[in-house]
C-alpha positions as CSV (number, residue, x, y, z in Angstrom):
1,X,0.0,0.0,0.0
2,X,1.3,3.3,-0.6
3,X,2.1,5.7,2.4
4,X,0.7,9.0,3.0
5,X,3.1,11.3,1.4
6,X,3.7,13.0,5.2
7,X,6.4,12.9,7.8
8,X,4.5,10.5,10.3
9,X,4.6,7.5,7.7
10,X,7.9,8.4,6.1
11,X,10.1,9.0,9.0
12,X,11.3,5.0,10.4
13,X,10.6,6.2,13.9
14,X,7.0,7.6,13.8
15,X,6.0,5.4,10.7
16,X,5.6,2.0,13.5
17,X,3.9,3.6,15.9
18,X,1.1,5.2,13.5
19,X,-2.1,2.6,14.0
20,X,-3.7,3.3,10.5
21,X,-2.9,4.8,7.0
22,X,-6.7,6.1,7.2
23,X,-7.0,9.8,9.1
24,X,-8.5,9.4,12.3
25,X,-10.0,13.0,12.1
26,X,-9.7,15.8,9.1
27,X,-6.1,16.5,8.9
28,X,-4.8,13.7,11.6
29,X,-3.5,10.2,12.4
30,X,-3.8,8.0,15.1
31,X,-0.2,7.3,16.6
32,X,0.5,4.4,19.5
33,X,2.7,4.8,22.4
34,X,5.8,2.9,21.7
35,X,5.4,1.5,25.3
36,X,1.9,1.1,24.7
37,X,0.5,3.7,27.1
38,X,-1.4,6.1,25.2
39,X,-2.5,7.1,21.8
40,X,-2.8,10.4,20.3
41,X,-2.9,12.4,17.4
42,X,-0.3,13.0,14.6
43,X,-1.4,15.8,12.7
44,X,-0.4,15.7,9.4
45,X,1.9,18.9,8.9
46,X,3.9,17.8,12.1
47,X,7.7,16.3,12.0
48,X,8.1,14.0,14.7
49,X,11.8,14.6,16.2
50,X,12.6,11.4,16.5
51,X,16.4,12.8,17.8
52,X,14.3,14.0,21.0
53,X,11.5,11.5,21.2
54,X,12.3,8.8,23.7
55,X,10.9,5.8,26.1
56,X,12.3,4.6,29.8
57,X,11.5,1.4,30.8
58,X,7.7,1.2,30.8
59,X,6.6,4.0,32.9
60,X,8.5,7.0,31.3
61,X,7.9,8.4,27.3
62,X,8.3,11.6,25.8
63,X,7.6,12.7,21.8
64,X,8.3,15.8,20.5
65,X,6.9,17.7,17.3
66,X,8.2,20.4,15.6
67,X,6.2,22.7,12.4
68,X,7.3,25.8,10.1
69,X,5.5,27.2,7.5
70,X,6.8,30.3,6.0
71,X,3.9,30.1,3.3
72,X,2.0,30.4,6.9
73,X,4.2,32.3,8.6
74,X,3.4,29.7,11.8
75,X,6.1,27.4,13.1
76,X,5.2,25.3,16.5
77,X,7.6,23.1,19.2
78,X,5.6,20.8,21.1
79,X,7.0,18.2,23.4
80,X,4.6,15.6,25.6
81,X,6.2,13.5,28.3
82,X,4.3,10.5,29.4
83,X,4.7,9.0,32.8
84,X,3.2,5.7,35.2
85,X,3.5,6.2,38.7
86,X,3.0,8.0,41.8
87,X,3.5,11.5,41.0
88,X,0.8,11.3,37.9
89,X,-2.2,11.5,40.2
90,X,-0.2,14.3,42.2
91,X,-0.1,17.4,39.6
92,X,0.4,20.3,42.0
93,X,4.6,19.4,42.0
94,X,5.1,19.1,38.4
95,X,3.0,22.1,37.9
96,X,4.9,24.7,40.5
97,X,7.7,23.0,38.5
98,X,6.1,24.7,35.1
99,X,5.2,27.7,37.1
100,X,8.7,28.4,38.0
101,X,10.2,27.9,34.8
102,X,8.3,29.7,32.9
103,X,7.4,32.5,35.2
104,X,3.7,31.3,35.4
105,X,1.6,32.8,38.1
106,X,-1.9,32.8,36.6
107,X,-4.2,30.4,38.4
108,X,-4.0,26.8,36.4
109,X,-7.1,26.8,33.9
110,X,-8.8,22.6,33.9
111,X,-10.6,21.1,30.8
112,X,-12.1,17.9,31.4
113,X,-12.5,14.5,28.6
114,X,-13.9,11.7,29.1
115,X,-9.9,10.4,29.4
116,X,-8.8,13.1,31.8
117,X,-8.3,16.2,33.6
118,X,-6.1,18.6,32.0
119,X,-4.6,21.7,34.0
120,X,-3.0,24.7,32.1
121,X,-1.9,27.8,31.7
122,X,-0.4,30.0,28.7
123,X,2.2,32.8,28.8
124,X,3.8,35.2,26.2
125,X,7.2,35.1,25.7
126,X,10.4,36.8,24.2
127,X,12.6,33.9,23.1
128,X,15.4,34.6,20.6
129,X,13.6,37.9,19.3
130,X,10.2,36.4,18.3
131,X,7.0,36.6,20.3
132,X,6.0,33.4,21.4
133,X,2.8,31.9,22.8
134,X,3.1,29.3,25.3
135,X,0.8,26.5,26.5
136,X,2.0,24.4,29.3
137,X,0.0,21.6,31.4
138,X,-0.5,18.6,32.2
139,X,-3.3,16.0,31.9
140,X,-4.4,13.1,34.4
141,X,-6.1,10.0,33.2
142,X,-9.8,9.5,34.7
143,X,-8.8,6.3,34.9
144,X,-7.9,4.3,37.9
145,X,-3.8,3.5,36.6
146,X,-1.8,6.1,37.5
147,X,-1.1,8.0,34.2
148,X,-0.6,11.2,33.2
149,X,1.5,13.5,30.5
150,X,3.1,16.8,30.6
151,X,2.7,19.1,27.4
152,X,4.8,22.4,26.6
153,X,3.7,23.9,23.0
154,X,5.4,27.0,21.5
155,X,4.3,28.8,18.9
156,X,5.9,31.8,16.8
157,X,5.5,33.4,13.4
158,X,8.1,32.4,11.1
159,X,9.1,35.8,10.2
160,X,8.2,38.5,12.9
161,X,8.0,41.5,10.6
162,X,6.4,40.2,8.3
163,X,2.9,41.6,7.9
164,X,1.5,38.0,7.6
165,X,2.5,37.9,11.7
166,X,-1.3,37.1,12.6
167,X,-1.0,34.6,15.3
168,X,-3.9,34.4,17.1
169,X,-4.1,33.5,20.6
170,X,-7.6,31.9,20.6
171,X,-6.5,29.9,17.6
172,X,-3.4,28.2,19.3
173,X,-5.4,27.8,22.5
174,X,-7.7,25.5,20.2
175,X,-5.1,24.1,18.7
176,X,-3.2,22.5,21.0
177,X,-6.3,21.6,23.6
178,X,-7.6,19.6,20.4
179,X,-3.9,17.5,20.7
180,X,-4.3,17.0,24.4
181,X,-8.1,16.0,24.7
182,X,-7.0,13.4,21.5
183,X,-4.6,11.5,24.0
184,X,-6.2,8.5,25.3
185,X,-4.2,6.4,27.9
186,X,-4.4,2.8,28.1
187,X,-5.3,2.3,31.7
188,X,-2.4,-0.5,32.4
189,X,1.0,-0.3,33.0
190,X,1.7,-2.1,30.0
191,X,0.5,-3.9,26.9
192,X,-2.8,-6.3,28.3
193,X,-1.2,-7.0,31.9
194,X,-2.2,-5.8,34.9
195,X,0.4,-4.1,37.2
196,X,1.4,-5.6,40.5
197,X,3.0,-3.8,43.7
198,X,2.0,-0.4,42.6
């Protein structure tokens, strides 16, 4: 069968962990864990960076995604890291964590799914001369396994001054919540078993 002609089938690393060659929604795939903890969605103008995508034992994953369009003038960094245990039930430490390195002192905004509670928050930032927007947060499984993942998205214009600069807030805000709600976790520690001792 021939591949869709985008980065999730034709890169090595993202192409075995995409479930199906059919979109799962207009202008996305469905992409498996490589530990088998979660799905989520690829969206189709995404590179997966495979160099800084990565899996510890079972318990521990993280996937990163990178986007530039100068036709657009929109280019995006988004990294998600997965992890089993303890902590993922406890968000208040990994999120002071966020809120000190990024300067964050609004009160966490929550969005709820039927496969989670997700806390964020959003702030604008200088980095390397370009105004950037970004969404930080984390979401915990409804489920009764202890799972959760962290998100961090970035987005900039391309090229700052040029007058197609439009981002729009809102739009990004949309954007990556869409991502997040799309992860499902699996609800074991691993592929069919159930966990023991934890």
């Amino acid at each position: 069968a021939d591949l869709p002609q985008i980065d999730a089938f034709q890169n090595e690393y993202s192409r075995e962990m995409m479930v199906s060659t059919e979109p799962v929604a207009d202008g996305y795939y469905l992409m498996r864990s490589k530990i088998g903890a979660f799905t989520i969605w690829f969206p189709e103008e995404a590179v997966l960076m495979d160099n800084a995508s990565g899996i510890d034992g079972d318990h521990y994953e993280k996937l990163r995604f990178a986007y530039e369009s100068e036709e657009e003038n929109r280019g995006y960094l988004v990294g998600f890291q997965y992890n089993y245990g303890g902590n993922a039930k406890k968000p208040e430490r990994l999120l002071d964590n966020l809120r000190g390195r990024w300067d964050y002192e609004e009160e966490w905004k929550e969005t709820e799914d039927e496969h989670g509670l997700t806390y964020y928050g959003y702030t604008i930032e200088d980095i390397e001369g370009y105004q950037s927007y970004i969404f930080m947060g984390y979401k915990v499984s409804s489920q009764e396994a202890p799972q959760a993942m962290e998100f961090l998205y970035i987005s900039s214009c391309v090229d700052e001054k040029s007058e197609s600069c439009q981002m729009d807030l809102a739009e990004e805000e949309a954007y990556i919540l869409q991502w997040v709600k799309s992860i499902q976790f699996s609800g074991t520690r691993s592929d069919g078993g159930e966990t023991d001792g934890e």
